[in-house]
SEMARKOL-917581 format. One line per 10 residues: number of its first residue (from 1); their letters; for each residue x, y, z of N, C-alpha, C. Coordinates in nm, 2 decimals. Layout:
<sites>
NUM	A	X:Y:Z:X:Y:Z:X:Y:Z | ...
</sites>
This chain:
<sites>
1	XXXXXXXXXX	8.34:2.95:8.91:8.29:3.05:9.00:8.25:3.17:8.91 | 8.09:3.23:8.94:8.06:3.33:8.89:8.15:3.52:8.93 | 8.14:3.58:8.83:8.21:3.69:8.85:8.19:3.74:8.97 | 8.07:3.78:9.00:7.99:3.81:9.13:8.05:3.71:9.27 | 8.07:3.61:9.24:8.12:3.57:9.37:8.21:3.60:9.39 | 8.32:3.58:9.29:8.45:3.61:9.30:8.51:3.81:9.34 | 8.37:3.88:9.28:8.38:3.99:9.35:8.38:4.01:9.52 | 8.27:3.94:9.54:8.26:3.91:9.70:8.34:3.84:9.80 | 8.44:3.74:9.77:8.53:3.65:9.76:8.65:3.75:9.82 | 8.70:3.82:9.68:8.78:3.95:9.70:8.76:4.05:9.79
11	XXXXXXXXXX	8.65:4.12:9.81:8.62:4.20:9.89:8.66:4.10:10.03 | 8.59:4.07:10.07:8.56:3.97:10.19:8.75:3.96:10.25 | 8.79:3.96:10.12:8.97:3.90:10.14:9.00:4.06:10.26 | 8.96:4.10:10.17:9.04:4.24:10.17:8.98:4.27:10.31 | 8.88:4.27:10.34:8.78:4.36:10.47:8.86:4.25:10.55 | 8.86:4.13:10.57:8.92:4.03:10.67:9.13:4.06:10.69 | 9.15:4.15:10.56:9.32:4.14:10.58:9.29:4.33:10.64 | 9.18:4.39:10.65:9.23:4.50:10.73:9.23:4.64:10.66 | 9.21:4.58:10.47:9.20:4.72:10.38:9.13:4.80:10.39 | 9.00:4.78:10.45:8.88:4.86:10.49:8.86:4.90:10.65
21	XXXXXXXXXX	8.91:4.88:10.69:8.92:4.89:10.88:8.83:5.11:10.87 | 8.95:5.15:10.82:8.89:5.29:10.77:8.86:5.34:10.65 | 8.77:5.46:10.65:8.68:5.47:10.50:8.82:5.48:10.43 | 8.75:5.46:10.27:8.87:5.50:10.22:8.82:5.60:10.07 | 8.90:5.69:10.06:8.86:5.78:9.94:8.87:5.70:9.82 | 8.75:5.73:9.74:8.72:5.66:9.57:8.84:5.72:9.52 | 8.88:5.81:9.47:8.97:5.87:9.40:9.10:5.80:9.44 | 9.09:5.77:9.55:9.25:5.71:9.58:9.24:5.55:9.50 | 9.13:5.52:9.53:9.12:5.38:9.50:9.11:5.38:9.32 | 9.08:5.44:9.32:9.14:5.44:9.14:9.20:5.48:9.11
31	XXXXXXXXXX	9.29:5.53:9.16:9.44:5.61:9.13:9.52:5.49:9.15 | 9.49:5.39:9.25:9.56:5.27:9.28:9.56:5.15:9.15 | 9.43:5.15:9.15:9.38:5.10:9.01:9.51:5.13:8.87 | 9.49:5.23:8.85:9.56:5.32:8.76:9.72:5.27:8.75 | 9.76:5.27:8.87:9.88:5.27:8.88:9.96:5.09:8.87 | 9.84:5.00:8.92:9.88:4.86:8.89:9.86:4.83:8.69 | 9.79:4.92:8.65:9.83:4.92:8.48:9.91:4.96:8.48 | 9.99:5.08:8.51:10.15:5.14:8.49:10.24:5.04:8.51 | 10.20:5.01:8.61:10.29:4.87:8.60:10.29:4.78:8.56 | 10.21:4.72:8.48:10.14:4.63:8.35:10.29:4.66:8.27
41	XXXXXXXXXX	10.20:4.81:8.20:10.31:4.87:8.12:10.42:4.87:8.11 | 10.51:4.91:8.20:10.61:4.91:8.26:10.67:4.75:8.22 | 10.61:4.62:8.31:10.63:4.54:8.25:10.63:4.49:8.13 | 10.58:4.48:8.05:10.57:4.49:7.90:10.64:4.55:7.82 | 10.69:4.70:7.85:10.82:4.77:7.80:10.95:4.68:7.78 | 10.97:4.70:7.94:11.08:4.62:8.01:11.08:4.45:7.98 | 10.98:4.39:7.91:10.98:4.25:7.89:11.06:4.21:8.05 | 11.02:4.26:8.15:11.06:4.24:8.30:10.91:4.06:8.36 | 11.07:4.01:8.42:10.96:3.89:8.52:10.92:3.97:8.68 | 10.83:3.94:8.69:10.76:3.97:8.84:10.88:3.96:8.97
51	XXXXXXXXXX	10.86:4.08:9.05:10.96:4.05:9.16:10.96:3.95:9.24 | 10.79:3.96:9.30:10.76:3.87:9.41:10.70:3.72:9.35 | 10.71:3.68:9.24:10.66:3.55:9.15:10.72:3.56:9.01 | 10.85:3.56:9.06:10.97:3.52:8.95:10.94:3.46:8.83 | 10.80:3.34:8.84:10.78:3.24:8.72:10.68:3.32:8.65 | 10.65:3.47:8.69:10.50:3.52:8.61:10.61:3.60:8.53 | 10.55:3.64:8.42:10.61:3.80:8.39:10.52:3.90:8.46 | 10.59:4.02:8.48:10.53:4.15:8.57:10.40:4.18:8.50 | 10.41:4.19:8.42:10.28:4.24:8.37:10.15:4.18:8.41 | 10.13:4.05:8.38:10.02:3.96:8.43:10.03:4.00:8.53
61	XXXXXXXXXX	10.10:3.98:8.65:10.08:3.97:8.79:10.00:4.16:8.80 | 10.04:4.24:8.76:10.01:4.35:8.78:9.89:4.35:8.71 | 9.80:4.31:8.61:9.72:4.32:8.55:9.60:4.19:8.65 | 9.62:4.12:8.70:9.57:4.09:8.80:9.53:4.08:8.93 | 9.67:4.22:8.98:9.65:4.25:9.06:9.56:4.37:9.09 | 9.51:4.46:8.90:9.44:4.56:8.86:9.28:4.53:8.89 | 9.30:4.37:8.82:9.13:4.33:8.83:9.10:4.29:8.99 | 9.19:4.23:9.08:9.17:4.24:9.23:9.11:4.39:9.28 | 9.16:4.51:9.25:9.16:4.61:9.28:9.02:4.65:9.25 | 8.96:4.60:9.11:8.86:4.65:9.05:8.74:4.59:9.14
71	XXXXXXXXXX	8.76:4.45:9.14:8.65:4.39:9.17:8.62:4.44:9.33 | 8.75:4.47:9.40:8.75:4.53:9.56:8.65:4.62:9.54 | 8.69:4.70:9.47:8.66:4.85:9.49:8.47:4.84:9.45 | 8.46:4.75:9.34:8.35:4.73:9.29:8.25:4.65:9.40 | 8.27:4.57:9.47:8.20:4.52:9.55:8.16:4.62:9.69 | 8.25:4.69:9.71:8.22:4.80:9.83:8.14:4.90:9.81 | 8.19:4.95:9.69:8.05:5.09:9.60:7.93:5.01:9.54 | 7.91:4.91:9.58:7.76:4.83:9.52:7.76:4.83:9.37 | 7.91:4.77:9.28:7.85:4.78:9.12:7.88:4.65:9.08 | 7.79:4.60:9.02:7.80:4.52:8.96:7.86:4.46:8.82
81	XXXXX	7.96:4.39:8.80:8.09:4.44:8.70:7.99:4.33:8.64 | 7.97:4.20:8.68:7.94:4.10:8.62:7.88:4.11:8.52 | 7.71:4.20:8.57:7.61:4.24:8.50:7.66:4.34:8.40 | 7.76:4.44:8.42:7.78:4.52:8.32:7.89:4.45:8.20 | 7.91:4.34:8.23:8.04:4.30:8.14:7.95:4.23:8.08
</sites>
């Protein structure tokens, strides 16, 4: 699967579970961003396993849950991560 689909893919998740129902502020949405790295971090400090996926360590899960966030947010503001990566 191309990046771009998978951006679309995500979004699509998101708009169908209700994340976008109302507008939502950019700044918040990368502060959200932001904060799923802290928790990267955090995990990685802590050499901590994930709460809700016991068999990951936190970090990955959080660091994937960063690029979910990204590619959300990216597909809604029209950028193209694919092209720019």
């Amino acid at each position: 699967m191309k990046l771009t689909e998978l951006q679309q893919q995500i979004h699509q998740q998101n708009v169908d579970a209700g994340w976008w129902d109302n507008p939502r502020e950019r700044g918040t949405l990368l502060c959200l961003i932001h904060s799923e790295i802290s928790e990267a971090m955090e995990g990685e400090r802590k050499n901590l396993m994930d709460d809700h996926l016991p068999h990951r360590p936190m970090a990955e899960v959080e660091l994937a849950d960063a690029v979910i966030r990204i590619l959300d947010y990216a597909e809604a503001f029209g950028y193209d991560i694919e092209s720019a990566i």
